[in-house]
mmCIF file as gemmi writes it, N, C-alpha and C atoms, coordinates in Angstrom:
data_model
loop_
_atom_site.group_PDB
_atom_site.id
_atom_site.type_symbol
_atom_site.label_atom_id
_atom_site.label_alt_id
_atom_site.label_comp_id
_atom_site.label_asym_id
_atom_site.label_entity_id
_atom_site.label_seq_id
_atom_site.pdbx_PDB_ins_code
_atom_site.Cartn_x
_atom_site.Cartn_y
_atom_site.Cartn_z
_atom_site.occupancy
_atom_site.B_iso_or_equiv
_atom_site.pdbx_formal_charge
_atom_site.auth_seq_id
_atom_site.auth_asym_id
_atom_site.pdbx_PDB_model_num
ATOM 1 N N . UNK Axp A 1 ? -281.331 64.369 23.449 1 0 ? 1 A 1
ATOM 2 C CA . UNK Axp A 1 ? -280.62 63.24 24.03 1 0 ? 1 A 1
ATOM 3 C C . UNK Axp A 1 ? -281.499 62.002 23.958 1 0 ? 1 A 1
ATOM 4 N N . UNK Axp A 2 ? -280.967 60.946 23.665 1 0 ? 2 A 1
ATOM 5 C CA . UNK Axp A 2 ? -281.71 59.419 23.43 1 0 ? 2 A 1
ATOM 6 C C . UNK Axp A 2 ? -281.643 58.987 24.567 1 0 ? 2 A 1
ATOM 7 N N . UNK Axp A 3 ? -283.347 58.342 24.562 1 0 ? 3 A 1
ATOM 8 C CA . UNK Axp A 3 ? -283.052 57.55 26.058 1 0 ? 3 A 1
ATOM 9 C C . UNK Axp A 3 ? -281.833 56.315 26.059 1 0 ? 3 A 1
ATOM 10 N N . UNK Axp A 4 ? -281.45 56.141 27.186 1 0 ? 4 A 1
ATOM 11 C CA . UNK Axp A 4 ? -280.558 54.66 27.39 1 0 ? 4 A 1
ATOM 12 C C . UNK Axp A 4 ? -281.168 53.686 26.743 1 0 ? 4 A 1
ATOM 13 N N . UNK Axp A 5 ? -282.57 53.204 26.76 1 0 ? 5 A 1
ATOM 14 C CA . UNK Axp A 5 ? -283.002 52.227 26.366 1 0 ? 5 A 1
ATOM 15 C C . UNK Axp A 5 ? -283.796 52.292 24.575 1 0 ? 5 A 1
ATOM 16 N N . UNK Axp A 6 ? -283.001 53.128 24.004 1 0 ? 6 A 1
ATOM 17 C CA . UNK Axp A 6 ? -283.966 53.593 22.35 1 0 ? 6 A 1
ATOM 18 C C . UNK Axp A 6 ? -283.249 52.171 22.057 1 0 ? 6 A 1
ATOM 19 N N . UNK Axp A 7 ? -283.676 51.645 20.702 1 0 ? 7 A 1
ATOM 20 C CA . UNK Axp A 7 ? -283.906 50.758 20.286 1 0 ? 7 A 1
ATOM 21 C C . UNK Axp A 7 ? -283.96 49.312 20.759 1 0 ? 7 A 1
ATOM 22 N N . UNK Axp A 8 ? -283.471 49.389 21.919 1 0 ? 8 A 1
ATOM 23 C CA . UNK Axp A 8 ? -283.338 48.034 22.405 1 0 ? 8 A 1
ATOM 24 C C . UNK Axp A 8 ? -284.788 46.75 22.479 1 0 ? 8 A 1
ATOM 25 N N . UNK Axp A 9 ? -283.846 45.38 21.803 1 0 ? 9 A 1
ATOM 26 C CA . UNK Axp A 9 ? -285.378 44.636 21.098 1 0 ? 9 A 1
ATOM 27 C C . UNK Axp A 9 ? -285 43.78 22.581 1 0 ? 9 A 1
ATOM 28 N N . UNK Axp A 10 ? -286.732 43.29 21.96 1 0 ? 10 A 1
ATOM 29 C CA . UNK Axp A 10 ? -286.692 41.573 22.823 1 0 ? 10 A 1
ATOM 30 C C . UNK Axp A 10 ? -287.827 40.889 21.984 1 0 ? 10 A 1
ATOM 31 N N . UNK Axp A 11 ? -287.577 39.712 21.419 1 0 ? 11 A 1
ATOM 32 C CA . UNK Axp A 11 ? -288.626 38.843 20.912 1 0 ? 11 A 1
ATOM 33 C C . UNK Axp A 11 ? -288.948 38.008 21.928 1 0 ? 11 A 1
ATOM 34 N N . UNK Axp A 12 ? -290.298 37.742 21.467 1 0 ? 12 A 1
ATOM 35 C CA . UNK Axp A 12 ? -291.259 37.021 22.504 1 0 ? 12 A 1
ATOM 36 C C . UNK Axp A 12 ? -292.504 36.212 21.662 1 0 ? 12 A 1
ATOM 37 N N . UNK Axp A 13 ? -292.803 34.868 22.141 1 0 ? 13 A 1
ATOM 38 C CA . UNK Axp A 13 ? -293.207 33.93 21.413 1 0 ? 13 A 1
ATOM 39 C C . UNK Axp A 13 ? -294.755 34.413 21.478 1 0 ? 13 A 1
ATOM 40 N N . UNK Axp A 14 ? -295.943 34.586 21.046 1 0 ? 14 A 1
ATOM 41 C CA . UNK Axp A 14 ? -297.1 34.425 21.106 1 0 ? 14 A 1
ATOM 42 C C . UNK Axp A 14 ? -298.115 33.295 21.197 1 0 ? 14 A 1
ATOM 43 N N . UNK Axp A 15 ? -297.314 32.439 20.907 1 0 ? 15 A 1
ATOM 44 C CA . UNK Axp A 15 ? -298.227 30.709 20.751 1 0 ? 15 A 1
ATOM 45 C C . UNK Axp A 15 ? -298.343 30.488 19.203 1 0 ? 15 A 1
ATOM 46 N N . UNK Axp A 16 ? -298.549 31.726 18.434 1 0 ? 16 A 1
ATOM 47 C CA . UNK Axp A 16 ? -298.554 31.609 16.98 1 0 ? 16 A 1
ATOM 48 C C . UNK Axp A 16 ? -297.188 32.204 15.907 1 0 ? 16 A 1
ATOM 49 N N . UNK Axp A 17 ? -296.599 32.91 16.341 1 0 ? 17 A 1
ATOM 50 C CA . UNK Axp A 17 ? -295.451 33.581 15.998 1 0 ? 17 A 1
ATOM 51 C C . UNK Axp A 17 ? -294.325 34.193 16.955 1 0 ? 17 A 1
ATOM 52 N N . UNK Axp A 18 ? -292.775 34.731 16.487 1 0 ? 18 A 1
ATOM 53 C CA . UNK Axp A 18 ? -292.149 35.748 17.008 1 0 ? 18 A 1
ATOM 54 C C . UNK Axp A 18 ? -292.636 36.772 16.98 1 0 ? 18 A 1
ATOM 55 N N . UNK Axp A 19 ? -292.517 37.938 18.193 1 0 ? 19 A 1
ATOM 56 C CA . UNK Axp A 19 ? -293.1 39.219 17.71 1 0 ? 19 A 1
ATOM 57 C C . UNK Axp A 19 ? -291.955 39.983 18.505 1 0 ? 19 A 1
ATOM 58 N N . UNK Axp A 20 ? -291.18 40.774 17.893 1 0 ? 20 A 1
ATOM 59 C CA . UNK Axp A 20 ? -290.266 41.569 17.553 1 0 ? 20 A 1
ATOM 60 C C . UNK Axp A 20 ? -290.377 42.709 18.377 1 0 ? 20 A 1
ATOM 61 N N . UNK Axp A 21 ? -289.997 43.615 19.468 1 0 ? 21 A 1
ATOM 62 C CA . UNK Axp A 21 ? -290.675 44.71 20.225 1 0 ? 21 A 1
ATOM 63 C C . UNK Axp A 21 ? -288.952 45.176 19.97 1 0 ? 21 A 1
ATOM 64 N N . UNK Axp A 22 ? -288.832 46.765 19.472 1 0 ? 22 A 1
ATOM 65 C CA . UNK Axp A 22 ? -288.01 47.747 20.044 1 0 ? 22 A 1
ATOM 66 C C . UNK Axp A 22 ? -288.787 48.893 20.272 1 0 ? 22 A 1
ATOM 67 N N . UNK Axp A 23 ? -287.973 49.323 21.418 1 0 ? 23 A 1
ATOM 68 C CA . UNK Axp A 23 ? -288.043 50.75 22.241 1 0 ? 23 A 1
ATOM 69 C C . UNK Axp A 23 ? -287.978 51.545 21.655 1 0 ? 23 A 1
ATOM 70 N N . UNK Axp A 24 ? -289.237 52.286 21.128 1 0 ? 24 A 1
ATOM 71 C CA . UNK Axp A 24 ? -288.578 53.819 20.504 1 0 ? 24 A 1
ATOM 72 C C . UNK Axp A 24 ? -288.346 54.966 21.831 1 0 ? 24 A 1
ATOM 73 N N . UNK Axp A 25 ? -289.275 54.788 22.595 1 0 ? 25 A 1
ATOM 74 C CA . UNK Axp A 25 ? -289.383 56.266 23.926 1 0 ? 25 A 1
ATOM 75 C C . UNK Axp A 25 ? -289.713 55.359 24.713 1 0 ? 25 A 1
ATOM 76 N N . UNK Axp A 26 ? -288.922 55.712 25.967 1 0 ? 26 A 1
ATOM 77 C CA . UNK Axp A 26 ? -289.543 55.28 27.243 1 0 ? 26 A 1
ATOM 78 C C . UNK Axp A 26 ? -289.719 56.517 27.744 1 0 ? 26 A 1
ATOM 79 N N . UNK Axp A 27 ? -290.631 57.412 28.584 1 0 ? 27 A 1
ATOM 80 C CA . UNK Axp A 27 ? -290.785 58.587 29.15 1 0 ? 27 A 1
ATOM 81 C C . UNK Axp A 27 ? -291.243 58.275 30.702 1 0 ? 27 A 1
ATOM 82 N N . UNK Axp A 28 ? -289.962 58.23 31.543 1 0 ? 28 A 1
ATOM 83 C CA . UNK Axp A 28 ? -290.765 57.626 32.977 1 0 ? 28 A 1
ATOM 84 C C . UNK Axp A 28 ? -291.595 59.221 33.294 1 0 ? 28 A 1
ATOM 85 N N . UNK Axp A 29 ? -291.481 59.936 33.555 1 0 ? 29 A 1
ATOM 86 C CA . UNK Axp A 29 ? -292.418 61.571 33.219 1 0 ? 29 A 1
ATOM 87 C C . UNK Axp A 29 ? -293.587 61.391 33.117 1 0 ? 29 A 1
ATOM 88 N N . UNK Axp A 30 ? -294.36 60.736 32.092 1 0 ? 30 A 1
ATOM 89 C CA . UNK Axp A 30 ? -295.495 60.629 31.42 1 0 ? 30 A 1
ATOM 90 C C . UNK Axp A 30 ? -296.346 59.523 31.945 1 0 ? 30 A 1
ATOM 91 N N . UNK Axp A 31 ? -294.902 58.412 32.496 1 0 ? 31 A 1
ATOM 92 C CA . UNK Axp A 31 ? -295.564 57.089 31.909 1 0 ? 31 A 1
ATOM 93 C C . UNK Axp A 31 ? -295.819 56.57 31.12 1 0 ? 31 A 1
ATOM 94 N N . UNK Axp A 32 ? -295.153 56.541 30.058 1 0 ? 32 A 1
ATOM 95 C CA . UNK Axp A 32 ? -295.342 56.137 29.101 1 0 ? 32 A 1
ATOM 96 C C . UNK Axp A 32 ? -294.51 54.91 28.198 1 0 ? 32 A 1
ATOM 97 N N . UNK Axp A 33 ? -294.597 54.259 27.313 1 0 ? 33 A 1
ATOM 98 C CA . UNK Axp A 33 ? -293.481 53.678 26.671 1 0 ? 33 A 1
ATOM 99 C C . UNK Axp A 33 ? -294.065 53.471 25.353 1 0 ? 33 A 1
ATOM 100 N N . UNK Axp A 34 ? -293.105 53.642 24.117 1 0 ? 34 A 1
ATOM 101 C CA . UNK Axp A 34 ? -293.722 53.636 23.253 1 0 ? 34 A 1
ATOM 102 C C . UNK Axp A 34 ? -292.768 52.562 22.388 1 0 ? 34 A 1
ATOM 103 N N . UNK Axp A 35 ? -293.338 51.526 21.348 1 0 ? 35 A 1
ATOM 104 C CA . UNK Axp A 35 ? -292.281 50.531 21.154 1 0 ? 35 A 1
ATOM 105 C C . UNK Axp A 35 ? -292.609 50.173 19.604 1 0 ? 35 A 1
ATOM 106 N N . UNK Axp A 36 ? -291.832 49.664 18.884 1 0 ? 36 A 1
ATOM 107 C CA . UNK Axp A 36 ? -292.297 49.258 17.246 1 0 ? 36 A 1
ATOM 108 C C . UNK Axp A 36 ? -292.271 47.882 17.465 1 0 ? 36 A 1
ATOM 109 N N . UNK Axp A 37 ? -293.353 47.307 17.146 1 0 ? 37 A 1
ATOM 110 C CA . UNK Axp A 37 ? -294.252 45.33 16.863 1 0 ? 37 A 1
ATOM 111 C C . UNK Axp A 37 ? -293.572 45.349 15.558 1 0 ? 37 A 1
ATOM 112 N N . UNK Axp A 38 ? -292.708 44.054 15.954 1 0 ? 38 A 1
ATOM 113 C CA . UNK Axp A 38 ? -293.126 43.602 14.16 1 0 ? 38 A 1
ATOM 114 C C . UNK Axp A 38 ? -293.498 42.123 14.313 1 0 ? 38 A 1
ATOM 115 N N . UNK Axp A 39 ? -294.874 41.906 13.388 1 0 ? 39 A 1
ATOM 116 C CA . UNK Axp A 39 ? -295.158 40.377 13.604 1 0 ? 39 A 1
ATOM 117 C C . UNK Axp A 39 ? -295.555 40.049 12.548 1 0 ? 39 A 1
ATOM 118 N N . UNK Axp A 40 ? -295.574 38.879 12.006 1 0 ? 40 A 1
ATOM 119 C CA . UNK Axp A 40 ? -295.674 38.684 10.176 1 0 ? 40 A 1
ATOM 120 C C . UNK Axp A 40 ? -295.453 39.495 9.462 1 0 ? 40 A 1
ATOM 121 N N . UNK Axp A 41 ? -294.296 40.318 9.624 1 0 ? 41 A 1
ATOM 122 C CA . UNK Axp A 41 ? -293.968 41.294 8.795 1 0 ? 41 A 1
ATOM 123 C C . UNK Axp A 41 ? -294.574 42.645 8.792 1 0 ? 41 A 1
ATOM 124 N N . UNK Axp A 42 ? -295.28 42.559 9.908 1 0 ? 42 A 1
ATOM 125 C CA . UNK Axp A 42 ? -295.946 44.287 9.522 1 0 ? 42 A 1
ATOM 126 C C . UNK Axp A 42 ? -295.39 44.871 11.174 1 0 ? 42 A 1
ATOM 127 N N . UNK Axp A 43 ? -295.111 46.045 10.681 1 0 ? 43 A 1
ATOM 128 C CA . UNK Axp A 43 ? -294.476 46.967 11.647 1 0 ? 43 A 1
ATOM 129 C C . UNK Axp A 43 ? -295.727 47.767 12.655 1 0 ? 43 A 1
ATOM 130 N N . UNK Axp A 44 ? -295.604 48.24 13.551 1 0 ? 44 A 1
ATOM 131 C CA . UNK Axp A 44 ? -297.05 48.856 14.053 1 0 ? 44 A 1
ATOM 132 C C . UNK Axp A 44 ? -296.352 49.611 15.332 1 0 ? 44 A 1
ATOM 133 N N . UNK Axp A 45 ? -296.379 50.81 15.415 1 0 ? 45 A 1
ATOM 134 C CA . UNK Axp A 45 ? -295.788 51.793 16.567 1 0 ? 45 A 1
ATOM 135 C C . UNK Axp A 45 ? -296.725 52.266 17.53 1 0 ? 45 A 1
ATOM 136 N N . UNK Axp A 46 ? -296.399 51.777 18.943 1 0 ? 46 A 1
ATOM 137 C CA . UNK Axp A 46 ? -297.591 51.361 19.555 1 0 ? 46 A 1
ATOM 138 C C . UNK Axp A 46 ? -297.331 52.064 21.075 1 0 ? 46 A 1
ATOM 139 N N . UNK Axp A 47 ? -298.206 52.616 21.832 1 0 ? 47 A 1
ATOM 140 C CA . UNK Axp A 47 ? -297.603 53.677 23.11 1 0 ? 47 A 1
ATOM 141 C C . UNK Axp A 47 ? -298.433 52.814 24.116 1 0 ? 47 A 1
ATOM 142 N N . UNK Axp A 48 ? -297.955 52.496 25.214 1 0 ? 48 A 1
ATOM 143 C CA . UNK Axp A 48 ? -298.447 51.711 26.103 1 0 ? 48 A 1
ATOM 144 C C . UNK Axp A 48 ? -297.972 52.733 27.453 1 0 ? 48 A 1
ATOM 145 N N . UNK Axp A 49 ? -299.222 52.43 28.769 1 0 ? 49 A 1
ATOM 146 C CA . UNK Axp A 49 ? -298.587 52.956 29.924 1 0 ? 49 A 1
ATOM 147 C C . UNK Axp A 49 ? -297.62 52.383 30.443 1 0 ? 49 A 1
ATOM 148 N N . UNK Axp A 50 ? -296.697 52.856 30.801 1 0 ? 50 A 1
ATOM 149 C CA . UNK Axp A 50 ? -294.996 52.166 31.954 1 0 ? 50 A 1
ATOM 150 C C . UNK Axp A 50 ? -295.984 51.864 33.203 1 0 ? 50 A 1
ATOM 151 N N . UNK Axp A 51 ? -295.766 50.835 33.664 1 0 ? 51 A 1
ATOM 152 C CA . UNK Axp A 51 ? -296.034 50.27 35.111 1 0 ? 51 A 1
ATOM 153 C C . UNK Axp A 51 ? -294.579 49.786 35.617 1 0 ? 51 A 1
ATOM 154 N N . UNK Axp A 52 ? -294.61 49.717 37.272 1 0 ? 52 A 1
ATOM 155 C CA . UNK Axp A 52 ? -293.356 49.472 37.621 1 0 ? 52 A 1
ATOM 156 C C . UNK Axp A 52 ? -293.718 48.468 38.343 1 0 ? 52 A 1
ATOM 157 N N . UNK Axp A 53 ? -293.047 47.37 39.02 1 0 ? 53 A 1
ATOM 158 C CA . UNK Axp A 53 ? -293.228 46.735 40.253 1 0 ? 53 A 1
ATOM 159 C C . UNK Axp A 53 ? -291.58 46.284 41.096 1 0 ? 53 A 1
ATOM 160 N N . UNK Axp A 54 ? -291.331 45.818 41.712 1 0 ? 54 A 1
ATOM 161 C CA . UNK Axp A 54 ? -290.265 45.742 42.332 1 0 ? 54 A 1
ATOM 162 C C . UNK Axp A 54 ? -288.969 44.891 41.648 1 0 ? 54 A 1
ATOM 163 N N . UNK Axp A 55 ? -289.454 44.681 40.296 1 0 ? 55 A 1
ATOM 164 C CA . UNK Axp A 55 ? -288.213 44.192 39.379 1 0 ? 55 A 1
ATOM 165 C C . UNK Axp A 55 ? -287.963 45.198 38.403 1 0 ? 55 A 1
ATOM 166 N N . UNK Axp A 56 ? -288.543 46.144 38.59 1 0 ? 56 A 1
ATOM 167 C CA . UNK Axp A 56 ? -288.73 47.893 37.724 1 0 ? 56 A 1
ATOM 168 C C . UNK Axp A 56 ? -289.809 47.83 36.285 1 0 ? 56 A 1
ATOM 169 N N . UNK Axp A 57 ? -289.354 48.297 35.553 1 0 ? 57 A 1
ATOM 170 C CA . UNK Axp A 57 ? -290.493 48.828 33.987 1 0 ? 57 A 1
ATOM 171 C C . UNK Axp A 57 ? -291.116 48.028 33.618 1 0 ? 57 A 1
ATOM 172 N N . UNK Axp A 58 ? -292.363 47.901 33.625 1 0 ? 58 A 1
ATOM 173 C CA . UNK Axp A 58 ? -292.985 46.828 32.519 1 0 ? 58 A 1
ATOM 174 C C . UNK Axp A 58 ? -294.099 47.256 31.546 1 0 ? 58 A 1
ATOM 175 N N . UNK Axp A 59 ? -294.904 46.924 30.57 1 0 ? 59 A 1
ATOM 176 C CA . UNK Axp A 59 ? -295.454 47.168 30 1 0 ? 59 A 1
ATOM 177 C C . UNK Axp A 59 ? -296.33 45.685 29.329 1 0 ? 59 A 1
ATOM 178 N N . UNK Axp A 60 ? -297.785 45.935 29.377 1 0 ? 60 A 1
ATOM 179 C CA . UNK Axp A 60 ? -298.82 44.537 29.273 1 0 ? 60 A 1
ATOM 180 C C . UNK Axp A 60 ? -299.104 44.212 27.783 1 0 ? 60 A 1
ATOM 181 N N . UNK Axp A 61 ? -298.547 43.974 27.173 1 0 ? 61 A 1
ATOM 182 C CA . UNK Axp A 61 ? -299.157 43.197 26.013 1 0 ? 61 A 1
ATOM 183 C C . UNK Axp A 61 ? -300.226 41.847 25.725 1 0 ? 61 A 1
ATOM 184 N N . UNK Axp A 62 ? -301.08 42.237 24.534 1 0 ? 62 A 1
ATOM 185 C CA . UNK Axp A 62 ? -301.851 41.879 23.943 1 0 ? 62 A 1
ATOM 186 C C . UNK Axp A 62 ? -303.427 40.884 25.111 1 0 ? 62 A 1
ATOM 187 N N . UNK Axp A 63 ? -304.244 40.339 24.443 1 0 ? 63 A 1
ATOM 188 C CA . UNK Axp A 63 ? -304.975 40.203 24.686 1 0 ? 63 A 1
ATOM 189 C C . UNK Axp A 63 ? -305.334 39.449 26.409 1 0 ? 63 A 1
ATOM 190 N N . UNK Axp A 64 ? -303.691 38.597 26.501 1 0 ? 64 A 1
ATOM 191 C CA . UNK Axp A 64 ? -303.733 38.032 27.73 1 0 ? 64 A 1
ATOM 192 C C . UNK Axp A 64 ? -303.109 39.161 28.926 1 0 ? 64 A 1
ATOM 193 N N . UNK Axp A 65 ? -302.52 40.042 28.248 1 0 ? 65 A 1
ATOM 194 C CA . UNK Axp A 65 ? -301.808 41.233 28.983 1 0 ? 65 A 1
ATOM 195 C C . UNK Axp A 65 ? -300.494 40.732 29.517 1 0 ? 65 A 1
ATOM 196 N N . UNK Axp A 66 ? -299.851 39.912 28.974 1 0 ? 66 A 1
ATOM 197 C CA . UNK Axp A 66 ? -298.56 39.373 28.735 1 0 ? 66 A 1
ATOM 198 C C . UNK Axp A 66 ? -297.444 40.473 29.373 1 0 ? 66 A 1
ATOM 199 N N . UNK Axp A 67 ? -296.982 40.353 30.75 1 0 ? 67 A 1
ATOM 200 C CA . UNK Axp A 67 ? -296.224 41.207 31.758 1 0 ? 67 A 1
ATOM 201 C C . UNK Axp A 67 ? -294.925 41.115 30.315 1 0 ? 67 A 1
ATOM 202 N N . UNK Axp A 68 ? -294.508 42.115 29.999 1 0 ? 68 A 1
ATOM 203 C CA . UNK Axp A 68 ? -293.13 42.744 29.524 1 0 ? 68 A 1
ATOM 204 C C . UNK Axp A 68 ? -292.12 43.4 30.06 1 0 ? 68 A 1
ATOM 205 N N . UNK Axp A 69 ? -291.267 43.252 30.681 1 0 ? 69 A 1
ATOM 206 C CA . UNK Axp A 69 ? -289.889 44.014 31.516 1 0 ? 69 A 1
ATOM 207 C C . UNK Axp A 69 ? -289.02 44.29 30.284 1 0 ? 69 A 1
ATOM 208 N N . UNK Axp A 70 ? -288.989 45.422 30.79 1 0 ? 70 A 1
ATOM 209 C CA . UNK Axp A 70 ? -288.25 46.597 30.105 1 0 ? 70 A 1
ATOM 210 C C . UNK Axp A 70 ? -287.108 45.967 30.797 1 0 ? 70 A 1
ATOM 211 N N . UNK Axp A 71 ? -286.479 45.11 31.536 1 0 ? 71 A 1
ATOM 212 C CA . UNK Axp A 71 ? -285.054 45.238 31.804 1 0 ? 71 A 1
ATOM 213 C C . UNK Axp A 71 ? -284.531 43.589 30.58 1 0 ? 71 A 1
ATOM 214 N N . UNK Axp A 72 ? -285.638 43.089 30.428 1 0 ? 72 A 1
ATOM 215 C CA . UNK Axp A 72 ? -285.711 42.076 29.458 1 0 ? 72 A 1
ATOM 216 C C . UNK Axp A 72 ? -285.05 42.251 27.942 1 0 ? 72 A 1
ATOM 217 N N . UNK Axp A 73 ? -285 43.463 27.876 1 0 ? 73 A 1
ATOM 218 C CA . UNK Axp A 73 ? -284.652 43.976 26.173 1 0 ? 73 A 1
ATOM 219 C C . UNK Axp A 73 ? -283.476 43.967 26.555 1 0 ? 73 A 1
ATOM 220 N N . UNK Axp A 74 ? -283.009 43.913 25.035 1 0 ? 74 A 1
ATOM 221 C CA . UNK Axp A 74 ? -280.935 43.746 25.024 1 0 ? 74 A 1
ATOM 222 C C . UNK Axp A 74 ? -280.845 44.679 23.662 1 0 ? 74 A 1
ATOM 223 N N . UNK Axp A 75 ? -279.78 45.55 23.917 1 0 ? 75 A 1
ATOM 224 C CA . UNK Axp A 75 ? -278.977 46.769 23.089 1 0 ? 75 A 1
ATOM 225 C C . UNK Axp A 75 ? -278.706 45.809 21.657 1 0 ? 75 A 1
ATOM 226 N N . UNK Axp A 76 ? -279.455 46.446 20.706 1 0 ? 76 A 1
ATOM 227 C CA . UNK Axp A 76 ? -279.468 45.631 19.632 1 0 ? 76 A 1
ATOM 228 C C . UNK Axp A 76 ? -277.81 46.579 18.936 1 0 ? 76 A 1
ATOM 229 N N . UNK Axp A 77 ? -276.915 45.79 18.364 1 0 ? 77 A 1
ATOM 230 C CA . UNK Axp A 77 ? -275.472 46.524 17.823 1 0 ? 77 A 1
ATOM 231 C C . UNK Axp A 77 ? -275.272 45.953 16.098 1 0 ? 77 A 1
């Protein structure tokens, strides 16, 4: 069974580019979330810990640790 949230994207600006995030696994179980980057064209499948706080899922990207909500992504069709 697929999670509710498998592929669902959200782009997000970096200061230098779009960078492209879909959901492959979210595993609240594990903690885990695992998501495919695409940024100048290169793809990169990447497993990050799930953190929650009182707006639910998030996950920290890149060097500034850039807060990501998982309720932020939209059902790509």
């Amino acid at each position: 069974m697929r999670n509710k949230f498998y592929m669902n994207e959200f782009q997000y600006h970096d200061g230098e580019c779009y960078v492209t995030f879909n959901i492959v696994d979210l595993n609240e179980l594990k903690g885990e979330i695992q998501v495919a980057i695409t940024r100048q064209g290169k793809i990169s499948v990447v497993t990050y810990p799930l953190l929650s706080d009182e707006k639910g899922y998030y996950f920290e990207y890149g060097c500034e640790y850039k807060k990501l909500s998982v309720n932020d992504f939209e059902e790509v069709t």
